[in-house]
matplotlib code that plots the C-alpha trace (Angstrom):
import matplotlib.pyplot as plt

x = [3.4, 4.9, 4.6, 5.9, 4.3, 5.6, 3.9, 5.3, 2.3, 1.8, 3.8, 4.0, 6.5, 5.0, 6.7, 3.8, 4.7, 1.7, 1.1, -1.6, -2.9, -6.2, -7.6, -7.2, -4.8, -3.0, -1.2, 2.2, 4.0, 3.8, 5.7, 5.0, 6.8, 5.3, 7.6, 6.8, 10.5, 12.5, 10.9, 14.3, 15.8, 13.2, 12.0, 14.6, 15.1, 11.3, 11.5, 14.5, 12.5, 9.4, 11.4, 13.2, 10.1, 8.0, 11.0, 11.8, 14.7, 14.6, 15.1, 11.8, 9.7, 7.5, 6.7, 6.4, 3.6, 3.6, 1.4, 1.8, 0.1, -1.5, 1.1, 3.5, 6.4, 9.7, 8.2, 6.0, 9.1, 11.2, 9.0, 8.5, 12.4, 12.8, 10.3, 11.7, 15.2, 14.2, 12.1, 14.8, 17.5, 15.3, 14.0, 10.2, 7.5, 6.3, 2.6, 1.4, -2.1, -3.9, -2.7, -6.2, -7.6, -5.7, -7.8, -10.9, -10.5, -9.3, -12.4, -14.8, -18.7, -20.7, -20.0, -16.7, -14.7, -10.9, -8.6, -4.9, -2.8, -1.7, -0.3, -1.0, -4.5, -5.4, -6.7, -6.1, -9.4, -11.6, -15.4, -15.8, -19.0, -17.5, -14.5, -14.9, -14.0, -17.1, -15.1, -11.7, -9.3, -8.6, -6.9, -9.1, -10.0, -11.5, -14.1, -14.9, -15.3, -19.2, -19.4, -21.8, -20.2, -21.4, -17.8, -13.9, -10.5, -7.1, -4.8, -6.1, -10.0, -8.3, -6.5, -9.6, -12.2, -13.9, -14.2, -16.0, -18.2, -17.9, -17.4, -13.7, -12.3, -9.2, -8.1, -7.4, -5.3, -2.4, -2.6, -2.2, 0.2, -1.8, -4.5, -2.6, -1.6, -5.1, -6.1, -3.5, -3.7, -5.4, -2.1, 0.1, -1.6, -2.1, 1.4, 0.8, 3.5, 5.9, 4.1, 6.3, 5.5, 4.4, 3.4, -0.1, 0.9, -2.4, -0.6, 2.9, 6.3, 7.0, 10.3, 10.1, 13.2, 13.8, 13.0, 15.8, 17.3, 16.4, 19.2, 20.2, 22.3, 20.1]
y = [20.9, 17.8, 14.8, 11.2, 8.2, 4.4, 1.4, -2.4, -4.0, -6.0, -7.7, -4.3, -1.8, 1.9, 5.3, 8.2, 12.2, 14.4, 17.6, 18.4, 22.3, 23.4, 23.2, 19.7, 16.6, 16.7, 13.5, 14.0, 10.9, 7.0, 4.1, 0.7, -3.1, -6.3, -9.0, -10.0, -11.0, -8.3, -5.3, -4.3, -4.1, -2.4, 0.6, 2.4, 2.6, 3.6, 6.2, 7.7, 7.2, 8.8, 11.6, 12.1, 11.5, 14.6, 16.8, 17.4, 16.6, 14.9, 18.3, 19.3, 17.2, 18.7, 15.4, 11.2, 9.3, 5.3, 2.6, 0.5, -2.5, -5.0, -7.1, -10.1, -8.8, -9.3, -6.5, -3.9, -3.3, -2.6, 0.6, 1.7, 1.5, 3.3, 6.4, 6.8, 6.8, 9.3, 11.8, 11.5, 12.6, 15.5, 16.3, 16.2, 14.5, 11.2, 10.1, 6.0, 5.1, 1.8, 0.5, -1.6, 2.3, 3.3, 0.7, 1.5, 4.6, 4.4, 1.5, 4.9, 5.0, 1.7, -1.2, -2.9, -5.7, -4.7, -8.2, -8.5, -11.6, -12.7, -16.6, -19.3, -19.0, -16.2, -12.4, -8.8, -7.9, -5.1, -3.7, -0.2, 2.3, 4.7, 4.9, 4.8, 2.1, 0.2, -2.9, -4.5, -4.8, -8.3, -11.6, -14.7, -17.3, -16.1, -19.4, -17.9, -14.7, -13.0, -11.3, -8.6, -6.2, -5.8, -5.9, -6.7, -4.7, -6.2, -9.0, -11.0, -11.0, -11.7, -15.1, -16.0, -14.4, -18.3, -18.7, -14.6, -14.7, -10.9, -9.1, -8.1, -4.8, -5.9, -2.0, -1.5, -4.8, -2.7, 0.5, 3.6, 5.8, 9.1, 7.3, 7.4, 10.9, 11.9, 9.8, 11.7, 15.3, 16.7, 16.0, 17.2, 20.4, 21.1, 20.4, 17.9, 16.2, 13.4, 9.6, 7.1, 4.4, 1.5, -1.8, -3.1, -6.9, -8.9, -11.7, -12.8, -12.8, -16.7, -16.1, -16.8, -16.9, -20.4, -22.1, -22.3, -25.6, -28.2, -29.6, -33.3, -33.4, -35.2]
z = [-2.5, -4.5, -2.6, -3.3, -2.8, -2.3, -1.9, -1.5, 0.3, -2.4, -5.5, -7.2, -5.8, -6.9, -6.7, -7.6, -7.7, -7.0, -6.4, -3.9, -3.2, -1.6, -5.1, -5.1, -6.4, -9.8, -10.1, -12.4, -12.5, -11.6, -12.1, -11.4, -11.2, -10.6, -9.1, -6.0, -4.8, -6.1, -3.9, -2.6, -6.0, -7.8, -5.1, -5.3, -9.6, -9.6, -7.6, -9.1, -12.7, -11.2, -9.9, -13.4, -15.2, -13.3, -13.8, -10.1, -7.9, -4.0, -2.7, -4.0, -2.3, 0.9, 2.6, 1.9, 1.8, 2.3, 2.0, 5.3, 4.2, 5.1, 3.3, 3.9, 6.3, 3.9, 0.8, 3.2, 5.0, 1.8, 1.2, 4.7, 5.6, 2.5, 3.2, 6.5, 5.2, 2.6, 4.9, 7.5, 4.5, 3.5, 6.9, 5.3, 6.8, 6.1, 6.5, 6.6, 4.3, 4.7, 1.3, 0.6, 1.1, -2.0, -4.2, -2.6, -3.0, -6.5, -6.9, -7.1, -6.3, -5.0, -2.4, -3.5, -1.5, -1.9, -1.9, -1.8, -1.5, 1.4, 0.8, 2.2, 0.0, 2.1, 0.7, 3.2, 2.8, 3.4, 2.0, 1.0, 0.0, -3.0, -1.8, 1.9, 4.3, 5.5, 7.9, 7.2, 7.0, 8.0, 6.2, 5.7, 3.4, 0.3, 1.1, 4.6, 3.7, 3.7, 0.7, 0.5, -2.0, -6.0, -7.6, -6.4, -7.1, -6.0, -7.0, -4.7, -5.7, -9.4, -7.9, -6.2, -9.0, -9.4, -4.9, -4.6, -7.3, -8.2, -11.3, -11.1, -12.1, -13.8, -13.7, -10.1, -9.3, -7.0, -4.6, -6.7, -5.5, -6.4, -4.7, -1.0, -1.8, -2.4, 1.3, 2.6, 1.1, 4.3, 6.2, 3.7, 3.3, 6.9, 7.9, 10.4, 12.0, 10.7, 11.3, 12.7, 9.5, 11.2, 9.4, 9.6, 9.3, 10.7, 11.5, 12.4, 10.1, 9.5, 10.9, 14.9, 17.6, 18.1, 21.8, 24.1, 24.1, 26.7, 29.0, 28.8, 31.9, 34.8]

ax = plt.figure().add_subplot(projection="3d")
ax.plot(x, y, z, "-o")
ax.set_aspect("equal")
plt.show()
């Protein structure tokens, strides 16, 4: 079953093509772009090239996978609109993965604090054991957080590298699309139905309705 993957929870949009049987996972094509203003231009020419570049067409694909954050509101929703678009247009199902499970997972064996940025010198944050979410996720202070992993993957624990204190793997900096295929390979292959793709923001979108206006008449 070939199964694409996309991911925009952080500044790197990501298209990945797998192919996942009951033998396991055999990744055949990703594609990545880091700019972390330019997710809406840039999704939908990587997953053409990913597409082009594992030899298959749209039609091929038996279901979507998407990374559904955390991440700032403006980019996750560029990949998820675009999933749900796509497994609407094929009539496949589409499946949501915690994208700060995609670098733990692809962090492997031992106790590892995943970090993302989240502005406003904040990380998304959560600890796994090989590969396996231990608490998280949740946004913080890198200062404030308690650290009690041996090593740190993301973007975020590379901003903040001097504040954690932890060797940083400089190899695992954004979610790997094979990654959320692999986390959600059990779904795929079991044919479970289509997720509604909702976003895992942990706080709110900067943009709010603004207050009614007050009257001036006595």
């Amino acid at each position: 079953m070939l199964v694409l993957a996309v991911d925009t929870a952080t500044p790197a949009s990501t298209a990945a093509v797998a192919e996942v049987t009951e033998a396991g996972l055999h990744g055949i094509a990703e594609r990545r772009t880091v700019d972390a203003r330019a997710h809406g231009e840039l999704l939908a020419p990587q997953i053409h090239a990913t597409l082009t570049e594992a030899g298959i067409r749209p039609a091929d694909l038996a279901a979507i996978v998407a990374g559904v954050g955390p991440g700032p509101f403006t980019g996750l929703r560029v990949g998820l609109a675009t999933a749900a678009s796509m497994g609407q247009a094929l009539d496949i199902p589409t499946y949501g993965v915690c994208s700060l499970d995609g670098l733990g997972r692809a962090a492997g064996p031992g106790r590892v604090l995943v970090a993302t940025d989240a502005r406003r010198r904040e990380v998304y944050h959560a600890t796994y054991v090989d590969g396996v979410r231990a608490d998280g996720p949740g946004v913080a202070k890198p200062a404030d957080l308690i650290v009690t992993a041996e090593r740190a993957v993301g973007e975020g624990a590379l901003k903040y590298s001097e504040i954690l204190g932890l060797p940083i793997d400089e190899h695992v900096l954004y979610p790997p699309g094979v990654a959320l295929i692999a986390l959600a390979a059990e779904r795929v292959l079991g044919k479970a139905d289509s997720e509604p793709l909702t976003p895992l923001y942990l706080r709110r979108p900067d943009a709010v309705e603004p207050a009614a206006r007050k009257s001036v008449l006595p």
